[in-house]
KOLMIMAR-406340 format. One record per residue (C-alpha): chain; residue in three letters; x, y, z. Coordinates in nm, 3 decimals. Example, Ala and Ser with C-alpha at 12.3 -4.5 7.8 and 13.67 -1.06 7.14 Angstrom:
<nodes>
[node 'A' 'ALA' [1.230 -0.450 0.780]] [node 'A' 'SER' [1.367 -0.106 0.714]] 
</nodes>
This chain:
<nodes>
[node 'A' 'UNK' [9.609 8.476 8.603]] [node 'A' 'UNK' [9.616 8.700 8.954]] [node 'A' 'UNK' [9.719 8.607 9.258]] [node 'A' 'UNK' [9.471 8.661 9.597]] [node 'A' 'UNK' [9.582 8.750 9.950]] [node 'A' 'UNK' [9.318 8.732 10.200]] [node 'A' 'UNK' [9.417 8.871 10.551]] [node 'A' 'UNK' [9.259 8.703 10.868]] [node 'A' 'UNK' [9.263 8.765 11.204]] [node 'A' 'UNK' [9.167 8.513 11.436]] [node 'A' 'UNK' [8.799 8.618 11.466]] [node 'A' 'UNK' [8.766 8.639 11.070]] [node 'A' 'UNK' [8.792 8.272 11.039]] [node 'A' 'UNK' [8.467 8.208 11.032]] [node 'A' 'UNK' [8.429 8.479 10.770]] [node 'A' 'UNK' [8.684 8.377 10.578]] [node 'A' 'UNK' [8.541 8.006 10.530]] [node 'A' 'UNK' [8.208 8.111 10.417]] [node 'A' 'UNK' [8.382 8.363 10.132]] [node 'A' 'UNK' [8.541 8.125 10.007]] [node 'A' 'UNK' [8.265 7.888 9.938]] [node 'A' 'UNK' [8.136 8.192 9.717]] [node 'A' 'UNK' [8.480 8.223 9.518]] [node 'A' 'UNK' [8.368 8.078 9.160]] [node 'A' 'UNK' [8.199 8.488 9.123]] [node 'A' 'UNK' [8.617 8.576 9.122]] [node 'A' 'UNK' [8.737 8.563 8.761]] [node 'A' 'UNK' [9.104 8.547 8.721]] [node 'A' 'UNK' [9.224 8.413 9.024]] [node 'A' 'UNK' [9.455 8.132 9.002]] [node 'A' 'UNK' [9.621 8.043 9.393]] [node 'A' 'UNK' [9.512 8.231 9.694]] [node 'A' 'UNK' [9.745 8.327 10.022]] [node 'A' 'UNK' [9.622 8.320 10.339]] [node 'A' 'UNK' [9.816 8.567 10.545]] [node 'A' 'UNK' [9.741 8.424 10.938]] [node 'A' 'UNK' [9.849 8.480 11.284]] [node 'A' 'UNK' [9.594 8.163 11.305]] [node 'A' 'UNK' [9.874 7.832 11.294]] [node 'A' 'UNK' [9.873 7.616 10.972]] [node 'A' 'UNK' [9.723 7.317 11.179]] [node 'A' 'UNK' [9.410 7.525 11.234]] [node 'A' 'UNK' [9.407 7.643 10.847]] [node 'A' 'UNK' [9.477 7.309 10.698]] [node 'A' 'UNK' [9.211 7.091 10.943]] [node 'A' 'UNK' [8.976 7.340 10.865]] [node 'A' 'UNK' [9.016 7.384 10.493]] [node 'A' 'UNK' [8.954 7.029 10.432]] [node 'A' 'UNK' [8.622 7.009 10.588]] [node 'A' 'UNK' [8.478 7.321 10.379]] [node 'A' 'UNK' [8.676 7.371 10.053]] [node 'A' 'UNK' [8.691 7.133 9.734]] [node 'A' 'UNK' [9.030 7.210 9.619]] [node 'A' 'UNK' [9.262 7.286 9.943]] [node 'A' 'UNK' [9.573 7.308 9.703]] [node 'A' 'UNK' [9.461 7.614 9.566]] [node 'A' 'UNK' [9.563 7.761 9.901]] [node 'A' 'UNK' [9.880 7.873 10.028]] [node 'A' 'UNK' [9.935 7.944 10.414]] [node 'A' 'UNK' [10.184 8.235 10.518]] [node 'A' 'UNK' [10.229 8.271 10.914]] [node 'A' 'UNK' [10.224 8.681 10.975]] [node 'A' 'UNK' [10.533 8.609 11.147]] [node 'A' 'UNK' [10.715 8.558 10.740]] [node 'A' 'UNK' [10.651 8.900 10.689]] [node 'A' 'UNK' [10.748 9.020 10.937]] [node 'A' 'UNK' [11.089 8.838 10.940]] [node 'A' 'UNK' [11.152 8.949 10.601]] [node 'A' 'UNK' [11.003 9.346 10.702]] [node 'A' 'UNK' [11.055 9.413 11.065]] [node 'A' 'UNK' [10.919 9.760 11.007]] [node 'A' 'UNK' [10.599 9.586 10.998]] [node 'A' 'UNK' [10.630 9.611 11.407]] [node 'A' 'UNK' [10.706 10.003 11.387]] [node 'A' 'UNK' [10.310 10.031 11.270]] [node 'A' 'UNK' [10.221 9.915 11.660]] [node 'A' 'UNK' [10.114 10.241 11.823]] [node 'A' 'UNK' [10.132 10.189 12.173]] [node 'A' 'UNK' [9.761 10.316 12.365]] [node 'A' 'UNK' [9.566 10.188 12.034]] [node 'A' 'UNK' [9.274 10.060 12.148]] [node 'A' 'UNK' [9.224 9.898 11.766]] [node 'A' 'UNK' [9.529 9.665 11.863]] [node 'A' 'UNK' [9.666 9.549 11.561]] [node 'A' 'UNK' [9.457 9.744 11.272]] [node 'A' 'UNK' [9.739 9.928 11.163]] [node 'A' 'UNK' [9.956 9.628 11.190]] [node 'A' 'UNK' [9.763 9.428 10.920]] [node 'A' 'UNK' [9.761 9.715 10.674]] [node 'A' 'UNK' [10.159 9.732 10.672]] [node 'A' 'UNK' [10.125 9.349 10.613]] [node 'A' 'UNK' [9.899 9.410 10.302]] [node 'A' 'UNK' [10.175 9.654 10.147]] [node 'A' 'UNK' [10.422 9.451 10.255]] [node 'A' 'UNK' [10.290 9.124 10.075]] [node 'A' 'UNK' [10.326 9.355 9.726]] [node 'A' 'UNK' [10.657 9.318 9.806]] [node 'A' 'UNK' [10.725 9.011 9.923]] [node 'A' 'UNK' [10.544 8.797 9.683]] [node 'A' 'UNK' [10.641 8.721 9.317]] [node 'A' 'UNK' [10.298 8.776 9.175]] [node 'A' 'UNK' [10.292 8.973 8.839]] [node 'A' 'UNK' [9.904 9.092 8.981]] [node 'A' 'UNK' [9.750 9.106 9.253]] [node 'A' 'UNK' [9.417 9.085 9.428]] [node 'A' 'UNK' [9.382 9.174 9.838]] [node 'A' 'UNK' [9.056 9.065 9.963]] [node 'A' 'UNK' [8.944 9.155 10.392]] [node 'A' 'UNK' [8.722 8.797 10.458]] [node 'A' 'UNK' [8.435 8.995 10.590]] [node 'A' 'UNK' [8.285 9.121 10.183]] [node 'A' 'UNK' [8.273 8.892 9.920]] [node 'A' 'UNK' [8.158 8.927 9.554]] [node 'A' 'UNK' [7.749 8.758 9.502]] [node 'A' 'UNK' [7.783 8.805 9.139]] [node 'A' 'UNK' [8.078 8.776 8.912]] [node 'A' 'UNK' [8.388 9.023 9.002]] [node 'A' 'UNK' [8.673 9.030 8.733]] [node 'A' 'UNK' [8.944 9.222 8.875]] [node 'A' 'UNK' [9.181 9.298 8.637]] [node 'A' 'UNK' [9.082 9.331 8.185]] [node 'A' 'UNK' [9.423 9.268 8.084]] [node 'A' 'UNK' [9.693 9.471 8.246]] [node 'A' 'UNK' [9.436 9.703 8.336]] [node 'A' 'UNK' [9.290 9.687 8.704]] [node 'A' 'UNK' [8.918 9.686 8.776]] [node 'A' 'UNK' [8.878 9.857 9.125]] [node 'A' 'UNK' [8.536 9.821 9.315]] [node 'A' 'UNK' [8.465 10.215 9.434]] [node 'A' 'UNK' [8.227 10.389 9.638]] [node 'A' 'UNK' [8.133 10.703 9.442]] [node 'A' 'UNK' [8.163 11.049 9.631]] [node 'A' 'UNK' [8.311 10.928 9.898]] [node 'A' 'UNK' [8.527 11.059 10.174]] [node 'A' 'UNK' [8.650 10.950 10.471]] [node 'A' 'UNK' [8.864 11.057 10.780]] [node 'A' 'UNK' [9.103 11.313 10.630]] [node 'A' 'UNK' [9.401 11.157 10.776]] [node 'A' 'UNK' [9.377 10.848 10.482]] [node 'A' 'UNK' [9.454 11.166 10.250]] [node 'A' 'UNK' [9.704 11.398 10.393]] [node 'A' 'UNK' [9.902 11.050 10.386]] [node 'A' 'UNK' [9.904 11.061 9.993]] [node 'A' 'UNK' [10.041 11.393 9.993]] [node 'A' 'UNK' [10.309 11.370 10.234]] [node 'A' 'UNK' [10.426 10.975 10.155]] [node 'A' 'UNK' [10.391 11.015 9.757]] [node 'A' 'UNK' [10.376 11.382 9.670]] [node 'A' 'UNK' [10.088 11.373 9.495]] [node 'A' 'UNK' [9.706 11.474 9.620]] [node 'A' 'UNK' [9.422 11.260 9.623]] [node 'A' 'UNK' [9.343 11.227 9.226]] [node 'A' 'UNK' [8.970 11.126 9.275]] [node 'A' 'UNK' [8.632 11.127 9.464]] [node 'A' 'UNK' [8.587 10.761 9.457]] [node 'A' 'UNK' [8.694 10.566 9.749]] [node 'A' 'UNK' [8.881 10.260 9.726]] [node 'A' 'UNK' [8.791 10.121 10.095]] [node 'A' 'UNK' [8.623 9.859 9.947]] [node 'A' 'UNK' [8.789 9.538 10.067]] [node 'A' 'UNK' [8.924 9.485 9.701]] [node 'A' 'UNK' [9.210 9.566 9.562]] [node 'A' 'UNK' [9.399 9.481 9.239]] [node 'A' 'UNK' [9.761 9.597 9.206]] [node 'A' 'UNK' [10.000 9.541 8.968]] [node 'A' 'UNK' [10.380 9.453 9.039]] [node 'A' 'UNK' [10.472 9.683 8.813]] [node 'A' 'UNK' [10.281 9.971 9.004]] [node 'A' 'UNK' [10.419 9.877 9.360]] [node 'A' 'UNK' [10.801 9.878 9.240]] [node 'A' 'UNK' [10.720 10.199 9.122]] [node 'A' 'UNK' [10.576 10.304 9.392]] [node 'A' 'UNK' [10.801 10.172 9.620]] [node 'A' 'UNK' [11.098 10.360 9.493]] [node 'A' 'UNK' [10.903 10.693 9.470]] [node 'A' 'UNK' [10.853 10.663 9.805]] [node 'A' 'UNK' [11.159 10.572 9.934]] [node 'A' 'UNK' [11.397 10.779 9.672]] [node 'A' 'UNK' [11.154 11.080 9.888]] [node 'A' 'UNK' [11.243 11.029 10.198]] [node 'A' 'UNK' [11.525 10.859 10.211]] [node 'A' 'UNK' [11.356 10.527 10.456]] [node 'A' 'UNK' [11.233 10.216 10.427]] [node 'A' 'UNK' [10.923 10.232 10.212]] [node 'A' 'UNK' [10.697 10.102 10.576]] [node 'A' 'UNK' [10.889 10.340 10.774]] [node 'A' 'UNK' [10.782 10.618 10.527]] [node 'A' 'UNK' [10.474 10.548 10.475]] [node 'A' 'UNK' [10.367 10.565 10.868]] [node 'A' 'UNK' [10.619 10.834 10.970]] [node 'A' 'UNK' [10.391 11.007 10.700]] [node 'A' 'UNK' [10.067 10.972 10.874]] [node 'A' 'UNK' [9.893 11.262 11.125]] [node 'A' 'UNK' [9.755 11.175 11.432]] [node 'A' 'UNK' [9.383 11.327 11.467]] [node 'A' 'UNK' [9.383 11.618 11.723]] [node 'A' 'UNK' [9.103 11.469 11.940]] [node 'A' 'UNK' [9.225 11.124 11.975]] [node 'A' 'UNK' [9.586 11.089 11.933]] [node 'A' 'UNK' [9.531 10.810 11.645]] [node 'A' 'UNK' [9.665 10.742 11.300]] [node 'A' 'UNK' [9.381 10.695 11.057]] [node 'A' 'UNK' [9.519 10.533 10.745]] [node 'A' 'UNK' [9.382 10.336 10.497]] [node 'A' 'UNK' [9.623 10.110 10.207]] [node 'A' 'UNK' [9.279 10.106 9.912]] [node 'A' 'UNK' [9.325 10.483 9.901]] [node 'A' 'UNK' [9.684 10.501 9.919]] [node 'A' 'UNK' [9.734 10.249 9.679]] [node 'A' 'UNK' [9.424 10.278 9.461]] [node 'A' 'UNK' [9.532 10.641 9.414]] [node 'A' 'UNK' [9.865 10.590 9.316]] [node 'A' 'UNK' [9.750 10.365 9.060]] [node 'A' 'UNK' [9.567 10.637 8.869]] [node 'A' 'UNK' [9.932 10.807 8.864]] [node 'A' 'UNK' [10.049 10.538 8.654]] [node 'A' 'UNK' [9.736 10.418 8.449]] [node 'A' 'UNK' [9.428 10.409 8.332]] [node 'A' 'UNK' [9.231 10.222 8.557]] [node 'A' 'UNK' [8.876 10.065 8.508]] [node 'A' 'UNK' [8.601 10.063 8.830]] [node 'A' 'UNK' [8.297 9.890 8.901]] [node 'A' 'UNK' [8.074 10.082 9.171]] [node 'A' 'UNK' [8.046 9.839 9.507]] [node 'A' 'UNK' [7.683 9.807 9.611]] [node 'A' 'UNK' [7.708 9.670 9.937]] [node 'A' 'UNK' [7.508 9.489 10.138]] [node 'A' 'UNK' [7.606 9.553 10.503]] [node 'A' 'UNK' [7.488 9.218 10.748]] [node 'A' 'UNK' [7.422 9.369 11.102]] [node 'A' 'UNK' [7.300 9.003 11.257]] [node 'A' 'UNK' [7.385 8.695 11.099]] [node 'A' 'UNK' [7.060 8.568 11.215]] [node 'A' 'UNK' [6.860 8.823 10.947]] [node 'A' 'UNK' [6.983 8.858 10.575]] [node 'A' 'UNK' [6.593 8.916 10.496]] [node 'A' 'UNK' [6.763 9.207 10.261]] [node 'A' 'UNK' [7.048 9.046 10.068]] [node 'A' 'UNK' [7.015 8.977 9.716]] [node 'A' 'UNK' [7.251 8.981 9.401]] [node 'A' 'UNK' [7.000 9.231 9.218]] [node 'A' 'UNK' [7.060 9.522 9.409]] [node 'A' 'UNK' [7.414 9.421 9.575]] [node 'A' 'UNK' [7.685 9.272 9.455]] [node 'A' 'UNK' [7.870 9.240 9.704]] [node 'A' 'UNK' [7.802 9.066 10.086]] [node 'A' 'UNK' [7.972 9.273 10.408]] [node 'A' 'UNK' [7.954 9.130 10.727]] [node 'A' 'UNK' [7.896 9.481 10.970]] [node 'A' 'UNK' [7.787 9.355 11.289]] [node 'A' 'UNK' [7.863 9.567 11.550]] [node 'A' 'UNK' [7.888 9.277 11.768]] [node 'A' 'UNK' [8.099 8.976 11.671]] [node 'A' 'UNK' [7.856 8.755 11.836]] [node 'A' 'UNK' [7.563 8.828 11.588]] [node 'A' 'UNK' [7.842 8.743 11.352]] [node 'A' 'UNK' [8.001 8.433 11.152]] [node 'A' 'UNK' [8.153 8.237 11.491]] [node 'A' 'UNK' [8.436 7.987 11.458]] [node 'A' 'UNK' [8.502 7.686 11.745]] [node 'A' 'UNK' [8.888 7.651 11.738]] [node 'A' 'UNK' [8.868 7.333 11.913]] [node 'A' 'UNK' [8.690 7.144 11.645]] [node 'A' 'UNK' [8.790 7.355 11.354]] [node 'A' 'UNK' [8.387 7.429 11.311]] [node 'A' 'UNK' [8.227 7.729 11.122]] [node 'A' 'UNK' [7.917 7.748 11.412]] [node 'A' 'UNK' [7.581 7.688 11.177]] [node 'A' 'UNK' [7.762 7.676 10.889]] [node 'A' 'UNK' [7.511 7.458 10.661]] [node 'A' 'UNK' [7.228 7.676 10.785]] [node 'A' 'UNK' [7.388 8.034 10.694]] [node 'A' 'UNK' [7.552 7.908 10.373]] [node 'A' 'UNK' [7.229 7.764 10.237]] [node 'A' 'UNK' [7.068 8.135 10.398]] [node 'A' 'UNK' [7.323 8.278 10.188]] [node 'A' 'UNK' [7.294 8.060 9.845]] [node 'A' 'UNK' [6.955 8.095 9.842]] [node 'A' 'UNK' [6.907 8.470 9.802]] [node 'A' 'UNK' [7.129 8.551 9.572]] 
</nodes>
């Protein structure tokens, strides 16, 4: 069985409720950590009103990590307008580390599978890709210069999925750190470029990791056909025929899955989940 870590940020709590109503299309996974700068009081409240089996969740405070890896801080870049972004990528390496979990699954709470998603056949891990498909060249000249190897394929991994293998990431790990002689966090960002025009790191963990996996294995893929949500109030074009997975993509949060803190309340929930359930 694989472990899941899903990463939330205080205004992916909302998110994060309604994917996990749709987590019986996740084969494999067995307990699930929810890595939080959110307090357990919030979490725990809230997980009893909208999940059957709260056991099956396991609460981590950011602030663990970052105990245990206070490199995870070095990953603030002061000016960012994105605030924390980088931040909560160095937590998703660092949980690789940090957790004894012979596989792994990371999961972002804002895509979720609509029809069933097995992520690892065996030892070997199933990666969602996006054929063809490149981004900001900064998420590959980090590959190079962290790992010494080049990008090994034109998939992308930015999927909001990814399986990893313990294995892989000790591996990894010491590659990286027998090269440059660092803490494996400290390497990896002291490895990044800043983009000429805006002065910003653009890095992203799915192709770092997903690309060192290839190094080490045979890997299996399953294309992502997403269906990107621009208004929560519309989802006249989802459906589990042509997608197969949901993304929320509003540009504004407001049009979005909201979350009351003071009542622990997913705002509409019944209405969107039944929106949801009943086109796909």
């Amino acid at each position: 069985m694989t472990a899941r870590a899903v990463f939330v940020g205080g205004y992916r709590m909302g998110h994060a409720i309604m994917s996990f109503q749709f987590d019986h299309f996740l084969e494999g996974i067995d307990k699930t950590y929810i890595i939080s700068n959110i307090s357990e009081h919030h979490y725990r409240a809230t997980l009893e009103k909208y999940v059957d089996d709260p056991s099956r969740f396991i609460y981590v405070n950011d602030q663990e990590l970052i105990d245990a890896y206070p490199e995870i801080l070095h990953w603030d870049q002061p000016g960012d307008y994105r605030g924390t972004w980088l931040r909560q990528q160095a937590l998703k390496i660092a949980c690789l580390d940090y957790f004894d979990e012979e596989s792994f699954l990371i999961q972002d709470p804002d895509t979720f599978a609509i029809r069933p998603y097995k992520c690892f056949n065996g030892k070997t891990p199933n990666f969602f890709v996006l054929p063809n498909t490149t981004h900001s060249p900064g998420y590959y000249s980090v590959i190079e210069d962290s790992l010494g190897i080049k990008r090994q394929t034109t998939d992308c991994f930015i999927t909001e999925f990814l399986p990893f293998l313990k294995e892989d990431w000790v591996a990894m790990r010491q590659q990286i750190e027998q090269k440059h002689n660092k803490h494996f966090l400290d390497a990896i960002i002291d490895s990044c470029q800043r983009e000429a025009e805006t002065n910003l790191i653009w890095f992203s963990e799915y192709e770092l990791l997903g690309n060192y996996a290839l190094t080490r294995r045979n890997i299996d893929t399953t294309v992502q056909h997403r269906c990107e949500i621009r208004n929560i109030g519309d989802l006249s074009k989802l459906n589990s025929v042509d997608y197969n997975c949901y993304v929320d993509a509003c540009p504004n949060l407001d049009d979005s899955i909201l979350f009351e803190f003071v009542s622990n309340t997913v705002i509409n929930f019944d209405k969107i989940y039944n929106d949801i359930s009943s086109r796909i």
